[in-house]
Biopython code that builds the backbone (N, CA, C, O; Angstrom):
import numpy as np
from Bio.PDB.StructureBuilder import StructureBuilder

atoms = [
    (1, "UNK", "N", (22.247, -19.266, -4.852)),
    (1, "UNK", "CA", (21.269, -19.834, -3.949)),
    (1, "UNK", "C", (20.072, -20.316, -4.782)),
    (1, "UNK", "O", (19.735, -19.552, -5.687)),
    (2, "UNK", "N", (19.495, -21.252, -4.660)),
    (2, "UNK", "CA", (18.742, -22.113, -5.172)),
    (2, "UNK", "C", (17.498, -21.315, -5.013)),
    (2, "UNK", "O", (17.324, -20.956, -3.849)),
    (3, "UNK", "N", (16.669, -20.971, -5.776)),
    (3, "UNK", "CA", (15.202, -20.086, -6.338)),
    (3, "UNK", "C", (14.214, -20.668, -4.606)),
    (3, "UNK", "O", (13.878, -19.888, -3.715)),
    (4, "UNK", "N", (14.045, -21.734, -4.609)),
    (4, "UNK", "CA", (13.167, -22.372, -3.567)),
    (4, "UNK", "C", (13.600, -21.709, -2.232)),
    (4, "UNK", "O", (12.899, -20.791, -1.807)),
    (5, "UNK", "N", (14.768, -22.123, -1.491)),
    (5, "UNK", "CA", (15.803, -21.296, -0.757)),
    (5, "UNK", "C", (15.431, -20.093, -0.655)),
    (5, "UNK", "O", (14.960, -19.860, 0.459)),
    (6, "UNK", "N", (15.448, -18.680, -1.781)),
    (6, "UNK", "CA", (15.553, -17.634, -1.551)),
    (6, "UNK", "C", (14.179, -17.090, -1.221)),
    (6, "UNK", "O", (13.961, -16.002, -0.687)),
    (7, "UNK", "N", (13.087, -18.172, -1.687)),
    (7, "UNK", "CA", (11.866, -17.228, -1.914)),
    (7, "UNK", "C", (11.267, -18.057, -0.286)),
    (7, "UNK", "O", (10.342, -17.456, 0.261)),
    (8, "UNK", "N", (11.748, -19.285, 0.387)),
    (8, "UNK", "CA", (11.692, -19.373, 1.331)),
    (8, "UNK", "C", (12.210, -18.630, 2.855)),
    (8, "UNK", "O", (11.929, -18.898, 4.023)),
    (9, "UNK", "N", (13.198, -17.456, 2.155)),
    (9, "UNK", "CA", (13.577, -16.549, 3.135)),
    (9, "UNK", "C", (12.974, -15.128, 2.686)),
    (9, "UNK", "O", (13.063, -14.208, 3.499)),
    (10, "UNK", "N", (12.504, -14.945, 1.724)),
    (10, "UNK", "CA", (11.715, -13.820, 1.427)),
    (10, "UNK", "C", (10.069, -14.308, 2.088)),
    (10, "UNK", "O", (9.144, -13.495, 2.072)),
    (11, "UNK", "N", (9.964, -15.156, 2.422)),
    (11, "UNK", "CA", (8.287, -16.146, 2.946)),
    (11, "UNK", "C", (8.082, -15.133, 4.443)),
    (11, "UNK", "O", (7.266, -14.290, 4.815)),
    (12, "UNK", "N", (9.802, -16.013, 5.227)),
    (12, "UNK", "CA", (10.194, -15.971, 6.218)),
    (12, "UNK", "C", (10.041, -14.169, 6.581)),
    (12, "UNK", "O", (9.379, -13.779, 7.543)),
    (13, "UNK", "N", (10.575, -13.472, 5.891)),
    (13, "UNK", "CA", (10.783, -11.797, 6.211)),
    (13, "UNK", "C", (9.812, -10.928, 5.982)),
    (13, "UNK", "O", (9.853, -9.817, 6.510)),
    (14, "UNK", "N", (8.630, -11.361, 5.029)),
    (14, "UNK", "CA", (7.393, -11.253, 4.699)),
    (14, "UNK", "C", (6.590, -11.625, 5.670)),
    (14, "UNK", "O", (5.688, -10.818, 5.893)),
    (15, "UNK", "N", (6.610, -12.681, 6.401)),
    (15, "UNK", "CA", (5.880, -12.867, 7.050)),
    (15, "UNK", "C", (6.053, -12.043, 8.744)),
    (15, "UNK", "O", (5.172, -11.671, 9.520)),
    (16, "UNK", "N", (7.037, -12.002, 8.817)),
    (16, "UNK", "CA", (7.714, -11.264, 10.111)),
    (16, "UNK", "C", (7.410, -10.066, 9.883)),
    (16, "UNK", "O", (7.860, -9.512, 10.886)),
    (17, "UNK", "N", (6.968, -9.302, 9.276)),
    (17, "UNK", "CA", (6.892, -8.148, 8.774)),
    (17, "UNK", "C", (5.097, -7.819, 8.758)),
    (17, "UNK", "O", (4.549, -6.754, 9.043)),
    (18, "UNK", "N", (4.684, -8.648, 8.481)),
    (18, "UNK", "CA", (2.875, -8.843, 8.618)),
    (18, "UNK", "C", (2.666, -9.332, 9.851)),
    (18, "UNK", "O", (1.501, -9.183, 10.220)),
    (19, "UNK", "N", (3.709, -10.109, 10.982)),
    (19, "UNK", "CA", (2.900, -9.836, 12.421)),
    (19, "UNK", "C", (3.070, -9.095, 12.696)),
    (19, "UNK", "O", (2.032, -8.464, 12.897)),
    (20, "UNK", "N", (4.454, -8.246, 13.043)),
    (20, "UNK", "CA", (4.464, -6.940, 13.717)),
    (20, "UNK", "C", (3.627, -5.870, 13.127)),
    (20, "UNK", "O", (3.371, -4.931, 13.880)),
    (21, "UNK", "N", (3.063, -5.823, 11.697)),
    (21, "UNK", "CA", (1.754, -5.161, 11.292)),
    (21, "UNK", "C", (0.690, -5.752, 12.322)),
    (21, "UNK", "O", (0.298, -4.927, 13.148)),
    (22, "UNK", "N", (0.269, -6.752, 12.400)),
    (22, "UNK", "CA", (-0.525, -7.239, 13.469)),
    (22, "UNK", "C", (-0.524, -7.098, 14.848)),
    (22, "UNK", "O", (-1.385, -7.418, 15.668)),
    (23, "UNK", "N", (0.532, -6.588, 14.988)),
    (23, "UNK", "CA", (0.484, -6.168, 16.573)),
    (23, "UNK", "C", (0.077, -4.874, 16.749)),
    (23, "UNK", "O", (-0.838, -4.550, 17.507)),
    (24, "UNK", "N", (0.829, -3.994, 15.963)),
    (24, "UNK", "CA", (0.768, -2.752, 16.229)),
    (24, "UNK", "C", (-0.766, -2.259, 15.829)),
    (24, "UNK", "O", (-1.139, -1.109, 16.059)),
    (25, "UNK", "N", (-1.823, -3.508, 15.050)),
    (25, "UNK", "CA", (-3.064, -2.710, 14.444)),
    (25, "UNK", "C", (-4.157, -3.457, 15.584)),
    (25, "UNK", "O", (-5.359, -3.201, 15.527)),
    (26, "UNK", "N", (-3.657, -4.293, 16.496)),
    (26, "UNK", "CA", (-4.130, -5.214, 17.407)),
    (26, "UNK", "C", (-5.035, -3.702, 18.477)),
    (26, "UNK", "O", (-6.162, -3.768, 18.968)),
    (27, "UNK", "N", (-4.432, -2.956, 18.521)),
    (27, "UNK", "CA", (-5.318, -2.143, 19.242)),
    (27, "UNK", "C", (-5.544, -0.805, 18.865)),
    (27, "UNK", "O", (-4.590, -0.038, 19.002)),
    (28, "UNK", "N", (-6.697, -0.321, 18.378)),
    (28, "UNK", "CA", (-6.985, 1.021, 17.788)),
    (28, "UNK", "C", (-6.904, 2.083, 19.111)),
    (28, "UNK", "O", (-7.475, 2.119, 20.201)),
    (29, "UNK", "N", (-5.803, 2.998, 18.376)),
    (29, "UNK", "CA", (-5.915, 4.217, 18.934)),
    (29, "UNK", "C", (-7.428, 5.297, 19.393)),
    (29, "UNK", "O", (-8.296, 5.607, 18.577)),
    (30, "UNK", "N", (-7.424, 5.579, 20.385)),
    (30, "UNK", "CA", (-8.369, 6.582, 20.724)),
    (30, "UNK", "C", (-8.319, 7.989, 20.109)),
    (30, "UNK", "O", (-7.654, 8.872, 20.651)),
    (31, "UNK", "N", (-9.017, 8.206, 18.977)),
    (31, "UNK", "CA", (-9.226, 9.228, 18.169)),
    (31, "UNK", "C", (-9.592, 10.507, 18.879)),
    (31, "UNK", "O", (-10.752, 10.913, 18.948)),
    (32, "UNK", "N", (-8.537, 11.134, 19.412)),
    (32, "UNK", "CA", (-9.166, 12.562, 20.541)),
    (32, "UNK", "C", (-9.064, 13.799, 19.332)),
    (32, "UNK", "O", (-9.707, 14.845, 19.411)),
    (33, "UNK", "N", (-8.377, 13.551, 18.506)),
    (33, "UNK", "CA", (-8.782, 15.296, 17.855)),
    (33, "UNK", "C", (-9.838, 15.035, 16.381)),
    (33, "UNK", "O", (-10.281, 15.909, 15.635)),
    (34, "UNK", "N", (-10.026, 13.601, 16.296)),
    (34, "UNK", "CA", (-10.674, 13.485, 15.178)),
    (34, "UNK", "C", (-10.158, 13.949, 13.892)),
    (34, "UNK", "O", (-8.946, 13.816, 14.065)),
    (35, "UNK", "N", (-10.328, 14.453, 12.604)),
    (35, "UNK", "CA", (-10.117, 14.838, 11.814)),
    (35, "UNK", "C", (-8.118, 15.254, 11.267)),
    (35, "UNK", "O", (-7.701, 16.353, 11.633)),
    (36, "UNK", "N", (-7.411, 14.589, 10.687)),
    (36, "UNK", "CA", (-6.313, 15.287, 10.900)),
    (36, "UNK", "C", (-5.449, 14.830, 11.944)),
    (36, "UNK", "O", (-4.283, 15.185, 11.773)),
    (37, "UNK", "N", (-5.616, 14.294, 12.758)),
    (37, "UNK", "CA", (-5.017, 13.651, 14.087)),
    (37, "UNK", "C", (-3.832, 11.885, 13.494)),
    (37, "UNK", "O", (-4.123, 10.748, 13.122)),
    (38, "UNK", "N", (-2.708, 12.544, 13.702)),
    (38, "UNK", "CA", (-2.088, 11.795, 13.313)),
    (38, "UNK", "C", (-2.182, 10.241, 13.647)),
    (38, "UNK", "O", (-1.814, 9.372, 12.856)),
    (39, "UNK", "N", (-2.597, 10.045, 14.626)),
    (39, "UNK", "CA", (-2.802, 8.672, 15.008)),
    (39, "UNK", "C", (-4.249, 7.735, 14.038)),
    (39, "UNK", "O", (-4.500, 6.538, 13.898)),
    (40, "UNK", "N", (-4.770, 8.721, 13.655)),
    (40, "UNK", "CA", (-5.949, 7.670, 12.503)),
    (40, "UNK", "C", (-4.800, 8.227, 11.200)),
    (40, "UNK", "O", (-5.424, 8.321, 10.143)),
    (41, "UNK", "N", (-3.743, 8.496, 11.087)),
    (41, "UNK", "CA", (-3.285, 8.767, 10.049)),
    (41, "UNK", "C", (-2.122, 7.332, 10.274)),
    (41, "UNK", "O", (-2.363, 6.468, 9.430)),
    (42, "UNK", "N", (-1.387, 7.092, 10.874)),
    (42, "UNK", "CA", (-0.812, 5.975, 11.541)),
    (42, "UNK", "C", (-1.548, 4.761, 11.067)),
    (42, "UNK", "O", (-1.068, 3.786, 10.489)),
    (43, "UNK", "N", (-3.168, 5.048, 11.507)),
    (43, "UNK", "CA", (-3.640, 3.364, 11.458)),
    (43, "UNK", "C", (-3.873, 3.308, 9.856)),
    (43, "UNK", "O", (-3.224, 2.374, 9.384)),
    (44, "UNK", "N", (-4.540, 3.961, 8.965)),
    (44, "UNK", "CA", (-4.555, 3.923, 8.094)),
    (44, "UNK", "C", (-3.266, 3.615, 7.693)),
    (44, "UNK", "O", (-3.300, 2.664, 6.911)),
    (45, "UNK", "N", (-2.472, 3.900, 7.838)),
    (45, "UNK", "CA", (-0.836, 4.030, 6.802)),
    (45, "UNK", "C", (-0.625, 2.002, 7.359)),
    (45, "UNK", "O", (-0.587, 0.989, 6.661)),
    (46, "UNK", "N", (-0.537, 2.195, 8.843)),
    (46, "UNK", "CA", (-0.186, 1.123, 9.074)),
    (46, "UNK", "C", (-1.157, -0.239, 8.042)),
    (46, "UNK", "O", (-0.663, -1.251, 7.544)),
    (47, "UNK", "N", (-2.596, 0.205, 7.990)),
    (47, "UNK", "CA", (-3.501, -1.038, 7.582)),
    (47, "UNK", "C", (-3.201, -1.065, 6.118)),
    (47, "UNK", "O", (-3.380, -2.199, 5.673)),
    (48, "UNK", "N", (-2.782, -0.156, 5.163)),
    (48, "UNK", "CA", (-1.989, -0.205, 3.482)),
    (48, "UNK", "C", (-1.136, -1.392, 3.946)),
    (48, "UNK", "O", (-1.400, -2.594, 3.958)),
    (49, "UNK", "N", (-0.072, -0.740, 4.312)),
    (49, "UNK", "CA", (0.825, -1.974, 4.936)),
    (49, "UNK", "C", (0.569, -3.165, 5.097)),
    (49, "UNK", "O", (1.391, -3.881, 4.524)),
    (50, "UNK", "N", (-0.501, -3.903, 5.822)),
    (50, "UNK", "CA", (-0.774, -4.872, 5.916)),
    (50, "UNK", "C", (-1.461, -5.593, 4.902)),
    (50, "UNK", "O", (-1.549, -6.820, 4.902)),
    (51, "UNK", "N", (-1.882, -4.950, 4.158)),
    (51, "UNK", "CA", (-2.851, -5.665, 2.963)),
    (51, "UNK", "C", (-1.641, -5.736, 1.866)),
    (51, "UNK", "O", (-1.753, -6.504, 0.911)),
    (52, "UNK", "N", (-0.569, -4.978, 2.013)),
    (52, "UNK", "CA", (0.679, -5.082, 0.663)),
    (52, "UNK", "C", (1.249, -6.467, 1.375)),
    (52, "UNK", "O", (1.474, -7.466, 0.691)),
    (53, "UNK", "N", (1.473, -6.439, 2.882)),
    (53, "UNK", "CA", (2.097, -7.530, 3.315)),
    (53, "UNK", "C", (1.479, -8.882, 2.777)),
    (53, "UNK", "O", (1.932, -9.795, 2.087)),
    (54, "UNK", "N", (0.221, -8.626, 3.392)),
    (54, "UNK", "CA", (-0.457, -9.788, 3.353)),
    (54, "UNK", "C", (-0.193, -10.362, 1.187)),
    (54, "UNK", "O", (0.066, -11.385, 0.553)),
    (55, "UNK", "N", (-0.397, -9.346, 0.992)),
    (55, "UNK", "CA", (-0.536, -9.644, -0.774)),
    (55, "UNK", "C", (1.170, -10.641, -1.164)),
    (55, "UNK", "O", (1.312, -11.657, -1.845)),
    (56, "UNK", "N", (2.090, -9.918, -0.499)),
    (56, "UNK", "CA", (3.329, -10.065, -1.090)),
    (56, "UNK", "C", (3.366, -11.727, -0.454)),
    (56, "UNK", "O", (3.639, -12.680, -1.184)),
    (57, "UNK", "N", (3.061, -11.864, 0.933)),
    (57, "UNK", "CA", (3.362, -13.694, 1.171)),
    (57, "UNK", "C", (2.107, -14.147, 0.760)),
    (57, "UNK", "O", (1.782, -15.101, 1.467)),
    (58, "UNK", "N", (1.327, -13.897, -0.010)),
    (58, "UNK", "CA", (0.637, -14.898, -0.828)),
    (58, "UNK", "C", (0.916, -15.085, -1.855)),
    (58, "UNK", "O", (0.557, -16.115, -2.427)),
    (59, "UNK", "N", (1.936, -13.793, -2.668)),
    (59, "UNK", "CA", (2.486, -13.978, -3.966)),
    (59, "UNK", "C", (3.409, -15.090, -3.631)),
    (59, "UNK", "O", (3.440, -15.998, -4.462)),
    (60, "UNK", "N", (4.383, -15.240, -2.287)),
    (60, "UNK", "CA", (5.558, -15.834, -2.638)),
    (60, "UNK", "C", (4.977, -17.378, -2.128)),
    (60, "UNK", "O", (5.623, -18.318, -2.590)),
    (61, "UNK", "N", (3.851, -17.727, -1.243)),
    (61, "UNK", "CA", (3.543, -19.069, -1.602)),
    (61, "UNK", "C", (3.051, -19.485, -2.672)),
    (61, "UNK", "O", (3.254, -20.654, -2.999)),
    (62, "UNK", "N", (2.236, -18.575, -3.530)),
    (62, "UNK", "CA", (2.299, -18.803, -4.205)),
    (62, "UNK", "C", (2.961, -19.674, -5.666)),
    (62, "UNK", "O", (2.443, -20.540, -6.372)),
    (63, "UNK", "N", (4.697, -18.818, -5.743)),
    (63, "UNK", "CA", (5.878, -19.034, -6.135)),
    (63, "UNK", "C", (6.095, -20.103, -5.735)),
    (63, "UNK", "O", (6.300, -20.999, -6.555)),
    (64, "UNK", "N", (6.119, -20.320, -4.630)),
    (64, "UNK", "CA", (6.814, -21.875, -3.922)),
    (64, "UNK", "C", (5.989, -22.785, -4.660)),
    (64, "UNK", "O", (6.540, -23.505, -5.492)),
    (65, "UNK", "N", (4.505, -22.876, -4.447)),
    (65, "UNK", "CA", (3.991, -23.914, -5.308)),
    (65, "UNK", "C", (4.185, -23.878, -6.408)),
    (65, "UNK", "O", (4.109, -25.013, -6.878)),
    (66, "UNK", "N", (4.493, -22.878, -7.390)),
    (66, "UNK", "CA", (4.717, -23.074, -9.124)),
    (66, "UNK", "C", (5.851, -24.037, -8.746)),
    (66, "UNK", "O", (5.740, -25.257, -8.868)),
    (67, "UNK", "N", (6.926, -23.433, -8.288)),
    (67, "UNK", "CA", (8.352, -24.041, -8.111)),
    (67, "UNK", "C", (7.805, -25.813, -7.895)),
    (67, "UNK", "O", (8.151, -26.612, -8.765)),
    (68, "UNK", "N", (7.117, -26.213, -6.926)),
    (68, "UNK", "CA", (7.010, -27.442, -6.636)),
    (68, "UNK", "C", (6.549, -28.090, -8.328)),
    (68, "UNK", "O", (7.187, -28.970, -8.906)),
    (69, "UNK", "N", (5.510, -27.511, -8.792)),
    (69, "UNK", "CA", (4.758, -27.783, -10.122)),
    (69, "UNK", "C", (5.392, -27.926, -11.060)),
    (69, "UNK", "O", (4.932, -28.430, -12.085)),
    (70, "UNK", "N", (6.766, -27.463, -10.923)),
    (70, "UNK", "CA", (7.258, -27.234, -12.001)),
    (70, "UNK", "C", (6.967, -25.896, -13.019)),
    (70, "UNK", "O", (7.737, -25.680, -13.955)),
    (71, "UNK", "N", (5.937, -25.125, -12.790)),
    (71, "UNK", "CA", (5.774, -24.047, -13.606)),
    (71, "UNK", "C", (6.346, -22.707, -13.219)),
    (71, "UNK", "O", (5.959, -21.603, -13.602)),
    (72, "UNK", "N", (7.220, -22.959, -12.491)),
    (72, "UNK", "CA", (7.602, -21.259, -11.793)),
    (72, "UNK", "C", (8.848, -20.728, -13.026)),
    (72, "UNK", "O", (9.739, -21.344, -13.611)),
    (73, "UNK", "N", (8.437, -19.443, -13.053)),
    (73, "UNK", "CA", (9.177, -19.074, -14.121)),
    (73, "UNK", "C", (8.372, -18.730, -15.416)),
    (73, "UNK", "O", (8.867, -17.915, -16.195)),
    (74, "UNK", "N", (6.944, -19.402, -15.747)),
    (74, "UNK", "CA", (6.165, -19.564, -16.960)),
    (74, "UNK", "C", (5.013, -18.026, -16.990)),
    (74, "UNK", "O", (4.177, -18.125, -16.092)),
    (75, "UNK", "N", (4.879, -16.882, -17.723)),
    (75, "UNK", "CA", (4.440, -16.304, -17.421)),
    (75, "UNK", "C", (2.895, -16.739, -17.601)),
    (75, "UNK", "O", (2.694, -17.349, -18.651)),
    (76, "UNK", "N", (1.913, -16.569, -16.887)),
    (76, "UNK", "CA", (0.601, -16.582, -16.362)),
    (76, "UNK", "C", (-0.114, -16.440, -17.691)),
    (76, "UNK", "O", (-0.780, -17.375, -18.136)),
    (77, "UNK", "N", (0.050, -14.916, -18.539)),
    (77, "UNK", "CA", (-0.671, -14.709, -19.787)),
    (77, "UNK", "C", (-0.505, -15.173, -21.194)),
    (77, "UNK", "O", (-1.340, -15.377, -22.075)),
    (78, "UNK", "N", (0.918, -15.297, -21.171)),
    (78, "UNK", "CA", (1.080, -15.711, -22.353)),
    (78, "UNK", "C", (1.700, -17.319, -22.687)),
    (78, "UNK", "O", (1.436, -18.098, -23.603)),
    (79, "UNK", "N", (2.407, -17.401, -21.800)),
    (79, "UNK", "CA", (2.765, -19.062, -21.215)),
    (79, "UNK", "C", (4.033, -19.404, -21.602)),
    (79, "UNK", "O", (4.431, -20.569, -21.574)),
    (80, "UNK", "N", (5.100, -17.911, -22.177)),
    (80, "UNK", "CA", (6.420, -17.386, -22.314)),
    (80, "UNK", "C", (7.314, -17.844, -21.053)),
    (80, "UNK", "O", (6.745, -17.842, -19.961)),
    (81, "UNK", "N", (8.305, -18.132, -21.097)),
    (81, "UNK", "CA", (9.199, -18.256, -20.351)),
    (81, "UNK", "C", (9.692, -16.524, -19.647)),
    (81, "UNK", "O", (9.989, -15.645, -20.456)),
    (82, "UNK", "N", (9.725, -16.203, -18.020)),
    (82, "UNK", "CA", (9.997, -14.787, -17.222)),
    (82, "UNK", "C", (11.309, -14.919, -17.521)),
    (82, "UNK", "O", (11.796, -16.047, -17.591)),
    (83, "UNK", "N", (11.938, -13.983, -17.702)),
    (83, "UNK", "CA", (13.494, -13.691, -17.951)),
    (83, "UNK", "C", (13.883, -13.623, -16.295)),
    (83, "UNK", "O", (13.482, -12.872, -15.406)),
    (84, "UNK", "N", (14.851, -14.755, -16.291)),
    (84, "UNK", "CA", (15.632, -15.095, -15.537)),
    (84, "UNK", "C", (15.962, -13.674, -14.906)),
    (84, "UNK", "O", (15.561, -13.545, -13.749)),
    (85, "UNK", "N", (16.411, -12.933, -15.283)),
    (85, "UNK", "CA", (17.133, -11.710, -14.902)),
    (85, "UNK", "C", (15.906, -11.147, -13.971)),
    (85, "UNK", "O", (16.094, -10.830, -12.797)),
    (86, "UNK", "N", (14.635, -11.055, -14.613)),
    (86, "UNK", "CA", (13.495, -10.340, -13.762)),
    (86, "UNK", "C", (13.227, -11.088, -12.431)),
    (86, "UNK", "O", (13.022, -10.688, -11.285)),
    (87, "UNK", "N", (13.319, -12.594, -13.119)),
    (87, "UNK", "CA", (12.952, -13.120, -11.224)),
    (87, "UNK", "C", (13.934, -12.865, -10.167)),
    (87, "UNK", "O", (13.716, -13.054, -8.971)),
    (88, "UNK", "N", (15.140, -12.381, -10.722)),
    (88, "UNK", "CA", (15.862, -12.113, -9.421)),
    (88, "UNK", "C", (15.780, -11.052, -8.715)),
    (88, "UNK", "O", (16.178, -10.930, -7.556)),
    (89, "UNK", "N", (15.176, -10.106, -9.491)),
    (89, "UNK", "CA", (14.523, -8.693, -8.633)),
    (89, "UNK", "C", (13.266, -8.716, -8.278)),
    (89, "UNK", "O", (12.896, -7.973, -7.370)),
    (90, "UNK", "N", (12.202, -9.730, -9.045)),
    (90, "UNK", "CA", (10.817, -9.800, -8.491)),
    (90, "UNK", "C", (10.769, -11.530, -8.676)),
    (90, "UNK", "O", (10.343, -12.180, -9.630)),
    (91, "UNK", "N", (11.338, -11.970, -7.463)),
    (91, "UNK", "CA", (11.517, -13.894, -7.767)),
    (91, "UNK", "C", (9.701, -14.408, -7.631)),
    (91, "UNK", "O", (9.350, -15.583, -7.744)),
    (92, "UNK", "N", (8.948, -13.500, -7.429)),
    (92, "UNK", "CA", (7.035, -13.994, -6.780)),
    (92, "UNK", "C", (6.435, -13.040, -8.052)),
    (92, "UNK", "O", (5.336, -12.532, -7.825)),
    (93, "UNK", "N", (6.919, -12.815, -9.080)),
    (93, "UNK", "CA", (6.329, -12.086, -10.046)),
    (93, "UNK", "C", (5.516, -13.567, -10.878)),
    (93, "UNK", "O", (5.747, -14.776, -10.830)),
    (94, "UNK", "N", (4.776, -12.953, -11.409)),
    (94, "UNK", "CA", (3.761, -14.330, -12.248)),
    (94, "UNK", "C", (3.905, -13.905, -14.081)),
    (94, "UNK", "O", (3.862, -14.785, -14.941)),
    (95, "UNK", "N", (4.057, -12.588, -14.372)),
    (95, "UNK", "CA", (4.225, -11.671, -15.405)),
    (95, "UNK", "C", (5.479, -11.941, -16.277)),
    (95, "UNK", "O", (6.173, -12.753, -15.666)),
    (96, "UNK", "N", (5.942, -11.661, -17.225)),
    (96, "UNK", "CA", (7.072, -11.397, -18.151)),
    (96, "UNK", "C", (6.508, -9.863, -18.293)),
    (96, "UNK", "O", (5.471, -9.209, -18.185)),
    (97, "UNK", "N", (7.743, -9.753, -18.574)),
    (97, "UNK", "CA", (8.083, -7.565, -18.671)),
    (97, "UNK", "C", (7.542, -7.531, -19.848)),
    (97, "UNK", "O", (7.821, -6.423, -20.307)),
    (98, "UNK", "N", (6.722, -8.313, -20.844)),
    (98, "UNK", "CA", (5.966, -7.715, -22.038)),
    (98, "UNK", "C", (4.618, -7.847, -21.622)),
    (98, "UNK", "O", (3.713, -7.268, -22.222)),
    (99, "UNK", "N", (4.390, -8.689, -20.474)),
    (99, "UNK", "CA", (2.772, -8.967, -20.402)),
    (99, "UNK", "C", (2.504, -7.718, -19.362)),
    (99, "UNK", "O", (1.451, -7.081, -19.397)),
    (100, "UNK", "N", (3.839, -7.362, -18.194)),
    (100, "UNK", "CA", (3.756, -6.770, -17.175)),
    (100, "UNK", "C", (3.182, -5.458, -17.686)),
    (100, "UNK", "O", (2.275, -4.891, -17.076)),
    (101, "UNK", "N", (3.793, -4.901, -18.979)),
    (101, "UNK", "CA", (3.965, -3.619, -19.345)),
    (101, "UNK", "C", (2.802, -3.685, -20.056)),
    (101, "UNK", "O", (2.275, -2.587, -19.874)),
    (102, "UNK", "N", (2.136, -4.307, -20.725)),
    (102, "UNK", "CA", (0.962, -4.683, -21.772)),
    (102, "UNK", "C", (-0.109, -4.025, -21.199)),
    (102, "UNK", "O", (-0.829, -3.138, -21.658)),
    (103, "UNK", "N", (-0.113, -5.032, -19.285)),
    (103, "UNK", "CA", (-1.308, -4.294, -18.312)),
    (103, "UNK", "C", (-1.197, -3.367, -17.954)),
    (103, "UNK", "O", (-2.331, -2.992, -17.659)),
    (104, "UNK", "N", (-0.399, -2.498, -17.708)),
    (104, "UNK", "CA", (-0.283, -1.206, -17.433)),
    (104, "UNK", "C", (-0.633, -0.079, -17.825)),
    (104, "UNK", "O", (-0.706, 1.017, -17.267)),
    (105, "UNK", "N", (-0.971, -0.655, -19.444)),
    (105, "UNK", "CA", (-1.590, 0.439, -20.540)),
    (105, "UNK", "C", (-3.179, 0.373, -20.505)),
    (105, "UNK", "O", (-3.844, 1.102, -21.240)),
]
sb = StructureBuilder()
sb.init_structure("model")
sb.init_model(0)
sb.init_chain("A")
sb.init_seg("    ")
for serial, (resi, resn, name, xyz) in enumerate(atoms, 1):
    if name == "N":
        sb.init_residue(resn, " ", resi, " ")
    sb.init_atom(name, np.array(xyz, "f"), 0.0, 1.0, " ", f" {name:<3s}", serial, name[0])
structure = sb.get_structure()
């Protein structure tokens, strides 16, 4: 399947995935035990969620535009070519696994 294709159905499932975050954060629970009360434990968990969502379909439009540019695939820091092999497990990665691992330290 063609790179454009796949990261256009990863767009698609990403994004489906950040409304129903949006629905469910559309109305705050009434905090009756305060402290410890699983339901502010819910919204919190749920609102992580939404900010990873939100992060991941901006990575992959992101992707789509390199792809249009011609630069998808080029890592960001060093300007190395991403090993083919990595974009197929992270196809919205911007990194090569030497720059990835570099920042980590």
């Amino acid at each position: 399947m063609p790179e454009r294709e796949r990261l256009q159905i990863e767009l698609e499932k990403a994004q489906a995935e950040l409304d129903q975050l949006n629905k469910l954060l559309e109305h705050k629970a009434d905090y009756a035990i305060g402290e410890g009360d699983p339901a502010i434990y819910n919204w919190e968990f749920n609102l992580a969620q939404r900010r990873r969502a939100e992060r991941k379909v901006k990575s992959i439009k992101e992707a789509l535009q390199k792809i249009g540019e011609g630069t998808y695939g080029v890592c960001e820091r060093c300007h190395g070519e991403i090993d083919p092999e990595r974009l197929k497990i992270l196809p919205h990665t911007t990194l090569c696994i030497e720059c990835a691992r570099a920042g980590r330290k």
